[in-house]
C-alpha positions as CSV (number, residue, x, y, z in Angstrom):
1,X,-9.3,-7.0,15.1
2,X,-10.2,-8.2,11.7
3,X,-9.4,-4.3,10.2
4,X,-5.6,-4.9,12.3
5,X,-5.0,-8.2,10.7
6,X,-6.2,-6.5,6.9
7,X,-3.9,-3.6,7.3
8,X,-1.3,-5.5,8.9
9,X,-1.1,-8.0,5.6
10,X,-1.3,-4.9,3.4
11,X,2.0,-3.5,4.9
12,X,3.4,-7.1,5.3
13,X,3.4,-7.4,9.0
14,X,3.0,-11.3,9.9
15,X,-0.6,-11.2,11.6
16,X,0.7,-13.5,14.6
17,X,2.7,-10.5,15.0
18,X,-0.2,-7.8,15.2
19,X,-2.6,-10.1,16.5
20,X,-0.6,-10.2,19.5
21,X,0.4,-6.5,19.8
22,X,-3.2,-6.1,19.9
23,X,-4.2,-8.3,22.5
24,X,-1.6,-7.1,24.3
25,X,-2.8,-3.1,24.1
26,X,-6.3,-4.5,24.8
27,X,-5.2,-6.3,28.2
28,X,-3.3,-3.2,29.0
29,X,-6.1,-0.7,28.8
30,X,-8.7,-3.6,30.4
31,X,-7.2,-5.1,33.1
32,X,-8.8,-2.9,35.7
33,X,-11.9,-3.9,34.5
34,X,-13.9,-7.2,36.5
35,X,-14.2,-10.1,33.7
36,X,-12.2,-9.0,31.5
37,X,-9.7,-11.7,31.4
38,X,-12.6,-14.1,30.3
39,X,-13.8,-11.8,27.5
40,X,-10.4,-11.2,26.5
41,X,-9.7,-15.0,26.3
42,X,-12.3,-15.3,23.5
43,X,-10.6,-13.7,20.9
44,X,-7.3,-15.9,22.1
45,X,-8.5,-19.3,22.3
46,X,-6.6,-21.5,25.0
47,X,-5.8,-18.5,26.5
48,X,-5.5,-18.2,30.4
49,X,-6.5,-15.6,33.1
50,X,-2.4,-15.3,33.7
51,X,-1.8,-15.3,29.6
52,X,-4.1,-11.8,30.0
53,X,-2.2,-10.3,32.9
54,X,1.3,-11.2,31.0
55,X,0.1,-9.6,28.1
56,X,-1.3,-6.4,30.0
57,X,2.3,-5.9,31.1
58,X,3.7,-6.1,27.9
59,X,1.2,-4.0,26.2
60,X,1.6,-1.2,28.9
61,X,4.2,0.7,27.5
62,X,2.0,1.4,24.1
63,X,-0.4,3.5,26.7
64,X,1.1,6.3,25.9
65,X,3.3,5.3,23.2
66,X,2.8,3.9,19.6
67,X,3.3,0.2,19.6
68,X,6.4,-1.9,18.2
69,X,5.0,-2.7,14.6
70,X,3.3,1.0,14.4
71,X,6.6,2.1,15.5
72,X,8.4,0.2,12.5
73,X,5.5,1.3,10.1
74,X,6.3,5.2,11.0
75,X,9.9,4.5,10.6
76,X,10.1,2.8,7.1
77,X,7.4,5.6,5.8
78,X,5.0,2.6,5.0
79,X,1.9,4.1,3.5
80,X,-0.5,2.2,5.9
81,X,0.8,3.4,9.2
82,X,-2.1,6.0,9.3
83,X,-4.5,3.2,8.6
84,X,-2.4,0.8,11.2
85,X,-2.9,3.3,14.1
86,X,-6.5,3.8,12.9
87,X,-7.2,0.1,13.7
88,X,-5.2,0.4,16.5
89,X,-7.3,2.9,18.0
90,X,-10.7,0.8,17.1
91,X,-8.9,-1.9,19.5
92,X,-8.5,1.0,22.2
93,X,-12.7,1.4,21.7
94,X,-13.0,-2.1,21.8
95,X,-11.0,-2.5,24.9
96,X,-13.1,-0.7,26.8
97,X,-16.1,-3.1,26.4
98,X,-14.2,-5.9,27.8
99,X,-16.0,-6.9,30.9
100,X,-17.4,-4.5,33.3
101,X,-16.8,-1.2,31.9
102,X,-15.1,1.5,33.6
103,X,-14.0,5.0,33.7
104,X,-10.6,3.9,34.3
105,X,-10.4,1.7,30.7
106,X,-12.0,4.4,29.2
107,X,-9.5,7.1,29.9
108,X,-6.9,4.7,29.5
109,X,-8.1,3.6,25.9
110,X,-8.5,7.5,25.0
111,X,-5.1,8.3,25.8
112,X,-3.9,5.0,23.9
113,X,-5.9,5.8,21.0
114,X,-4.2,9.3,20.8
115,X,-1.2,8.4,20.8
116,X,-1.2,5.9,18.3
117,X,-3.2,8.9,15.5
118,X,-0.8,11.2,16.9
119,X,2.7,9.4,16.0
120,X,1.3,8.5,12.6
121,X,0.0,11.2,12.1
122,X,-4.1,10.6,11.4
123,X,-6.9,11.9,12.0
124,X,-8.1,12.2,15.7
125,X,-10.9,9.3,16.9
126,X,-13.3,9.7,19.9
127,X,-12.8,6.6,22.0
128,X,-16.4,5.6,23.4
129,X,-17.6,8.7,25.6
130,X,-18.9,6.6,28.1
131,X,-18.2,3.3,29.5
132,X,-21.9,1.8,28.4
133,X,-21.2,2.9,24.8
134,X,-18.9,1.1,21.9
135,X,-17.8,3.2,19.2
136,X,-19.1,2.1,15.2
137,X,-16.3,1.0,13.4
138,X,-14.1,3.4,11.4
139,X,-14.1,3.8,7.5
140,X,-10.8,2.7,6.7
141,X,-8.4,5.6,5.3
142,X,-7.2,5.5,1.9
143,X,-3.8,4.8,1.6
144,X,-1.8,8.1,1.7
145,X,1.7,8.6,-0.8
146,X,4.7,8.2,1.4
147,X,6.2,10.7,3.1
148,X,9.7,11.9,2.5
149,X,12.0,10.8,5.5
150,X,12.4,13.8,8.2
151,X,16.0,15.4,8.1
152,X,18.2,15.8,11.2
153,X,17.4,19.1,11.7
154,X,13.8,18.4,11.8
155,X,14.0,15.4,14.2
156,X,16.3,18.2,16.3
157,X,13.4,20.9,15.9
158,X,11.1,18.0,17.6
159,X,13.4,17.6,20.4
160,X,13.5,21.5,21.0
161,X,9.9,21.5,21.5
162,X,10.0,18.7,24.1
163,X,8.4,19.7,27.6
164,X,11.9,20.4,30.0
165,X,14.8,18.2,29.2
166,X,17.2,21.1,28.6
167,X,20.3,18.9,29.8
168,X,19.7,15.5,27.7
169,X,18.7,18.2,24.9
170,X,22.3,20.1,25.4
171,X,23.8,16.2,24.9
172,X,21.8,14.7,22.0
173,X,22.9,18.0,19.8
174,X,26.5,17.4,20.9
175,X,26.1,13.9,20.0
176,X,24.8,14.6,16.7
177,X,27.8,17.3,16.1
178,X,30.5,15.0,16.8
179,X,29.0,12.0,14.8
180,X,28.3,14.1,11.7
181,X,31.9,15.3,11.7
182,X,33.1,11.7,12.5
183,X,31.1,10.5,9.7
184,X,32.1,13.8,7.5
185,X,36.0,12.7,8.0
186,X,35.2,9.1,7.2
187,X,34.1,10.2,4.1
188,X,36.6,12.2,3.0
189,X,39.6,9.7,3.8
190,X,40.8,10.8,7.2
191,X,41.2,8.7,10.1
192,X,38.9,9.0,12.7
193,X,38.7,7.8,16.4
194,X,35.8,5.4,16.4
195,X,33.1,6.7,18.3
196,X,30.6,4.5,20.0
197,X,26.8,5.3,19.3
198,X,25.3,3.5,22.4
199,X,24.2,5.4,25.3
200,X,22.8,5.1,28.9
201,X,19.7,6.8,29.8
202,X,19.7,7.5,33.4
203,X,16.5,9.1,35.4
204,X,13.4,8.6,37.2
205,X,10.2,7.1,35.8
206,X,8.5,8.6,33.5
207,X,11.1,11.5,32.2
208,X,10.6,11.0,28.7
209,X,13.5,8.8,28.2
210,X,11.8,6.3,25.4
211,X,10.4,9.4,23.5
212,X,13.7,10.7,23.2
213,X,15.6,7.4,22.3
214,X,12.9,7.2,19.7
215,X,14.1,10.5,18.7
216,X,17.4,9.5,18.4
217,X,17.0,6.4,16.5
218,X,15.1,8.8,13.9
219,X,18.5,11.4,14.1
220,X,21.1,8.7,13.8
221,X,18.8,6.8,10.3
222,X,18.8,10.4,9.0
223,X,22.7,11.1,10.0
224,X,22.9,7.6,7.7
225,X,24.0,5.7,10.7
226,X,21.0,3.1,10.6
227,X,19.7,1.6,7.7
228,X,16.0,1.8,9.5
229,X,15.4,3.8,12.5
230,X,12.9,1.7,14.2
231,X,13.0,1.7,17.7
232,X,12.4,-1.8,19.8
233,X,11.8,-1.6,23.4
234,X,12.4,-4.2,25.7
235,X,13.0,-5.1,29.4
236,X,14.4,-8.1,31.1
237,X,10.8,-10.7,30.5
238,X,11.4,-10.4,26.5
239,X,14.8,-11.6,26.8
240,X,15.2,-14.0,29.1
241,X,13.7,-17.4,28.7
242,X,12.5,-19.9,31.5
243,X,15.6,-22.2,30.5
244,X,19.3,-21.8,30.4
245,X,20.5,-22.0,26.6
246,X,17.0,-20.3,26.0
247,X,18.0,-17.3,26.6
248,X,20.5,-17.0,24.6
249,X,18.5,-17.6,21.6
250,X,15.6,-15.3,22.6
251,X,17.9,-12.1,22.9
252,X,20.0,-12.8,19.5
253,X,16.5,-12.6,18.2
254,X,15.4,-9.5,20.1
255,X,18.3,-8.0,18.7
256,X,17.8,-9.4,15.3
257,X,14.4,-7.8,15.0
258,X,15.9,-4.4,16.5
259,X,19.2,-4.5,13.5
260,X,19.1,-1.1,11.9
261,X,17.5,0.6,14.7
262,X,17.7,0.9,18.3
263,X,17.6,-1.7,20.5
264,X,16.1,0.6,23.7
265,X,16.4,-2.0,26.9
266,X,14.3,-0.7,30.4
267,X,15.5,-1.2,33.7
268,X,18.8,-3.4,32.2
269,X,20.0,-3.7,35.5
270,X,17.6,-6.2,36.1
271,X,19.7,-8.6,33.9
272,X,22.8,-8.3,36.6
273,X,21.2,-8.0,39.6
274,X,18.0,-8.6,41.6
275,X,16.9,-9.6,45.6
276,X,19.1,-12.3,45.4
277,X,22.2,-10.5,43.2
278,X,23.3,-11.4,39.9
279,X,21.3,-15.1,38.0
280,X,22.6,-17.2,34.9
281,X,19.6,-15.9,33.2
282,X,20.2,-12.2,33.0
283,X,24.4,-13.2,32.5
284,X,24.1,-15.2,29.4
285,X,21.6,-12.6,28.2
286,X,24.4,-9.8,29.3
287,X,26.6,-11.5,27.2
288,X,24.6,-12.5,24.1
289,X,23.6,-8.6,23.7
290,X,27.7,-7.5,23.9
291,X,28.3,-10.8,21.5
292,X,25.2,-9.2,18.8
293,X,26.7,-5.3,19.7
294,X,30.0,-6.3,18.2
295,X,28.6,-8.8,15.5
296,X,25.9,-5.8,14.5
297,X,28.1,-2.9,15.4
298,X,27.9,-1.3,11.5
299,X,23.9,-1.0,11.9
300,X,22.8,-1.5,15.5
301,X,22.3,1.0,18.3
302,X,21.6,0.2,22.3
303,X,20.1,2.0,24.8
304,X,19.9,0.9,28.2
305,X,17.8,3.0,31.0
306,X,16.9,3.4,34.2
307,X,17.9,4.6,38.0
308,X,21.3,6.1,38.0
309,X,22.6,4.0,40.9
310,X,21.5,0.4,39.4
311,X,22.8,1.6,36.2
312,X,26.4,2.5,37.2
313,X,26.3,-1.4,38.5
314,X,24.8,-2.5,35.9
315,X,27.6,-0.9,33.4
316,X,30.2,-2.1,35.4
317,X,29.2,-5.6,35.7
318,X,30.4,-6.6,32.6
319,X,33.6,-5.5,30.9
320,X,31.9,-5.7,27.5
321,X,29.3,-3.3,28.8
322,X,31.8,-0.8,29.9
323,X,33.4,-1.0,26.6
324,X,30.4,0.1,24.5
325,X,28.5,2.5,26.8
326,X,30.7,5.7,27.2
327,X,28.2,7.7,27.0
328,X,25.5,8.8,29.5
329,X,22.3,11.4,29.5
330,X,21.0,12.0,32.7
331,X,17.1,12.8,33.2
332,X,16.4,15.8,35.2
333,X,12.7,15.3,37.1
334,X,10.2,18.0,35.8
335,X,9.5,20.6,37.7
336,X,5.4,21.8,38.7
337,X,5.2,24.0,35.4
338,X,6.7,21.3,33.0
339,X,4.2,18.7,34.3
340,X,1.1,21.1,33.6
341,X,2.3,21.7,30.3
342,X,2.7,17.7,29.5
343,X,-0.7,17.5,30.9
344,X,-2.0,20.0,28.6
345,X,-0.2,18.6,26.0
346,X,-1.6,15.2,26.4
347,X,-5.2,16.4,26.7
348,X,-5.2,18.5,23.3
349,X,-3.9,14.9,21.9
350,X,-7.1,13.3,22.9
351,X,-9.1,15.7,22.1
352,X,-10.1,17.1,25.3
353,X,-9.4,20.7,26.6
354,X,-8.9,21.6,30.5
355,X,-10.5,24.6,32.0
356,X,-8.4,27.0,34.0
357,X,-9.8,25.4,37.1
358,X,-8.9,21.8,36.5
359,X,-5.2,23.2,35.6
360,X,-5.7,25.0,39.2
361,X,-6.5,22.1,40.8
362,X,-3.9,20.0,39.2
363,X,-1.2,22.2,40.0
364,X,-2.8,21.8,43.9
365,X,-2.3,17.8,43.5
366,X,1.0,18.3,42.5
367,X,1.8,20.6,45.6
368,X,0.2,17.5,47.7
369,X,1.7,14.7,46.2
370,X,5.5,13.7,47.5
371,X,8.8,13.2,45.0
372,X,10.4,10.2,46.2
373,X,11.9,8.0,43.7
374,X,8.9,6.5,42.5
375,X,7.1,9.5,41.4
376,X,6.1,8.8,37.4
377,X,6.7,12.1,36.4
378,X,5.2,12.1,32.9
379,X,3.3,9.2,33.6
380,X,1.8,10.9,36.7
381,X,0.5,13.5,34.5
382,X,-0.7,10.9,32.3
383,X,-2.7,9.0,34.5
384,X,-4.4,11.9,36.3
385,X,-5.7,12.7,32.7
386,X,-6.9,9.0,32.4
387,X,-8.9,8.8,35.5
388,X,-9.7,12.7,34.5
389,X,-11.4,11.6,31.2
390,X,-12.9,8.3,33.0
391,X,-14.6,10.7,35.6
392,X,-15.5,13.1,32.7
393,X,-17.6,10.1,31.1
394,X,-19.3,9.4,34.6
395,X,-20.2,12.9,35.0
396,X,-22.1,12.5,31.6
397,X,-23.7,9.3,32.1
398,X,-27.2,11.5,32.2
399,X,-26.7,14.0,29.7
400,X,-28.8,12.8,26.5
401,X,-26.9,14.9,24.0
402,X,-24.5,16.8,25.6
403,X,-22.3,19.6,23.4
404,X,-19.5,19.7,21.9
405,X,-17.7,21.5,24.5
406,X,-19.3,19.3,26.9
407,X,-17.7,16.7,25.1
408,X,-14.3,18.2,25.6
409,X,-14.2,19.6,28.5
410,X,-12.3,18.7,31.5
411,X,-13.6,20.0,34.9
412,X,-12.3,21.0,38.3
413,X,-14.2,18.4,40.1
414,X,-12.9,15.6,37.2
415,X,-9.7,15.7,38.7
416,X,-10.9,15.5,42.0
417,X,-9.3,12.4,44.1
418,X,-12.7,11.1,45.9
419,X,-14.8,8.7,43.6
420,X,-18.3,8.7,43.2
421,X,-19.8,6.8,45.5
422,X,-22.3,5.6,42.8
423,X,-19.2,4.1,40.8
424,X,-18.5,0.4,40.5
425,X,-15.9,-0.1,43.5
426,X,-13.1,-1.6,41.3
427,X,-12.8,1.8,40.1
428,X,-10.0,2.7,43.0
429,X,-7.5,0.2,41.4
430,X,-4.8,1.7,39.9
431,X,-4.2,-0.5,35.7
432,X,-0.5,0.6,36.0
433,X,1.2,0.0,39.8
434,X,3.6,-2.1,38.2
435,X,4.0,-0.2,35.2
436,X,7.7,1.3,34.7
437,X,8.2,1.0,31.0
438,X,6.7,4.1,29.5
439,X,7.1,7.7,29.5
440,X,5.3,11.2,29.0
């Protein structure tokens, strides 16, 4: 943590800010784990058994994702974002020594930490190889000369190469056509139809829907659009408060901290609806957010996501919304072949390789495993590799000095769906049940 808060000052993060990102990415890799609430709690004094679950679902999404201020970090070209997800990383290690260690944290924190290196692009980290074992602090990086801002065509490029997705692909370049030309004519004097930016994301779970509005938020800064690029992810809990008048106040300043980037809200239809319909709550946040969308409307982009269904109501709840969101991508599922290759993809992230016969047998759970609405898609993939690379650490447990390949390998029999009997028996509890925020 102490690393975290030192880079964070050096790029001039506020260190309430990463302190609690942190905590949160620990809880989220950890809470699976028996005691860890209470080991958590010491490095948040005051803090309660519940204050750790609320932050495990906060810090959920950054599982497989880079977090909020590494996100910003990457998206102003800050010199210390390779050091920021370095440290980041080192909390992933840490995480998994929070209470009882098991494989579950520890494929979870591998995953984590890969994703982190991999958006800022640093240097790979092996997370602690088994659950007994903590990993020796890092050297930290020297600070690296900024890189040059990625053009719209290479931001495209990195859509292209995007597992599936051939519809929202087909709509994101027509998007970018007809907001270059708009822009183009704008320059040059002529009148122009004004062409709202915002768009609806509609799909299953895990379909890659925050990777690509991160994309987009790096398109539409490069297009000159946005005067930043970050990308801010939300859902309902960050902006709604516990009081009426609250509310409004805590989503003017979600949307504050998202100006000049994208404001990417999950599951929105949450703020018009629920069991018992439509609450004050998620109204006066409804209308705060069209209030900021039209105050902000030079420099702020909004996504909202989730089931097609709920998001038609959603849309058409509120006149304002309507107004703004004209445009919607729809996310296909992936098909058996798309999902092996995000598996694979994920694995080579982390540092791990997977033998012909655990791609066999992965292709075999897939054939096994129904597509109802609440298949994760991406996240499926995901989370096979993290109780993969949990098992892979069990298996190893014995192995004194194992080899490289060792190491990195991924088995058949890791990806097999019986635990070891030998295994602590909190093992069978899933981290993320709840989880509906992030994507492959």
């Amino acid at each position: 943590m102490s690393e975290l808060l030192a880079v964070a000052a050096r790029a001039g993060v506020a260190e309430r800010t990463a302190q609690a990102e942190a905590l949160s990415l620990a809880a989220a890799l950890a809470e699976s784990a028996p005691g860890a609430p209470a080991d958590w709690a010491k490095a948040s004094p005051g803090a309660t058994t519940q204050d750790f679950f609320d932050a495990a679902v906060r810090g959920r999404r950054w599982r497989g994702a880079p977090t909020a201020v590494l996100t910003e970090l990457i998206a102003e070209g800050s010199t210390e974002k390779a050091a920021y997800a370095e440290a980041l990383a080192e909390v992933a290690s840490a995480a998994c020594t929070l209470g009882e260690p098991t494989m579950r944290v520890v494929g979870n924190a591998s995953v984590a930490a890969a994703a982190q290196l991999q958006a800022a692009g640093a240097r790979p980290l092996q997370v602690a190889p088994t659950p007994t074992v903590q990993s020796t602090p890092q050297t930290p990086v020297e600070a690296k000369p900024e890189e040059p801002a990625k053009s719209v065509e290479e931001l495209l490029a990195e859509l292209d190469e995007l597992t599936g997705l051939a519809r929202v692909k087909r709509e994101v370049h027509r998007q970018v056509a007809v907001l270059r030309v708009e822009k183009l004519r704008a320059e040059a004097g002529l009148k122009s139809p004004t062409i709202t930016r915002h768009l609806v994301f509609v799909g299953n779970p895990g379909t890659g829907k925050t990777t690509v509005a991160r994309l987009v938020s790096g398109i539409y800064k490069a297009l000159g659009l946005l005067s930043k690029g970050q990308l801010v992810e939300v859902d309902r809990s960050e902006l709604v408060a516990g009081y009426l008048g609250q509310t409004a106040t805590k989503t003017a300043e979600v949307v504050a901290s998202a100006a000049g980037g994208v404001l990417f809200i999950d599951e929105a239809y949450s703020l018009t609806s629920g069991d018992s319909g439509a609450d004050q709550y998620g109204r006066e946040a409804v209308d705060t957010l069209v209030k900021e969308m039209e105050d902000r409307r030079d420099d702020l982009v909004v996504i909202v996501a989730g089931y097609p269904e709920p998001m038609e109501a959603f849309i058409a709840a509120n006149p304002g919304l309507a107004s703004r969101f004209r445009t919607t991508i729809a996310f296909d599922d992936y098909s058996d072949d798309e999902l092996t290759d995000i598996l694979t993809g994920l694995a080579e992230a982390a540092d791990y390789e997977l033998v012909p016969e655990a791609l066999d047998r992965f292709r075999e759970i897939l054939e096994a495993t129904p597509r109802d609405h609440s298949f994760g898609n991406g996240r499926f993939a995901r989370n096979v590799l993290e109780a993969a690379i949990g098992r892979h650490a069990w298996r190893l447990r014995d192995v004194t000095a194992p080899t490289k390949d060792q190491l990195r390998q991924i088995l058949a029999e890791d990806l097999s769906e019986e635990e070891d009997v030998a295994e602590p028996a909190d093992l069978a509890v899933e981290a993320d049940q709840s989880e509906q925020g992030e994507e492959a």
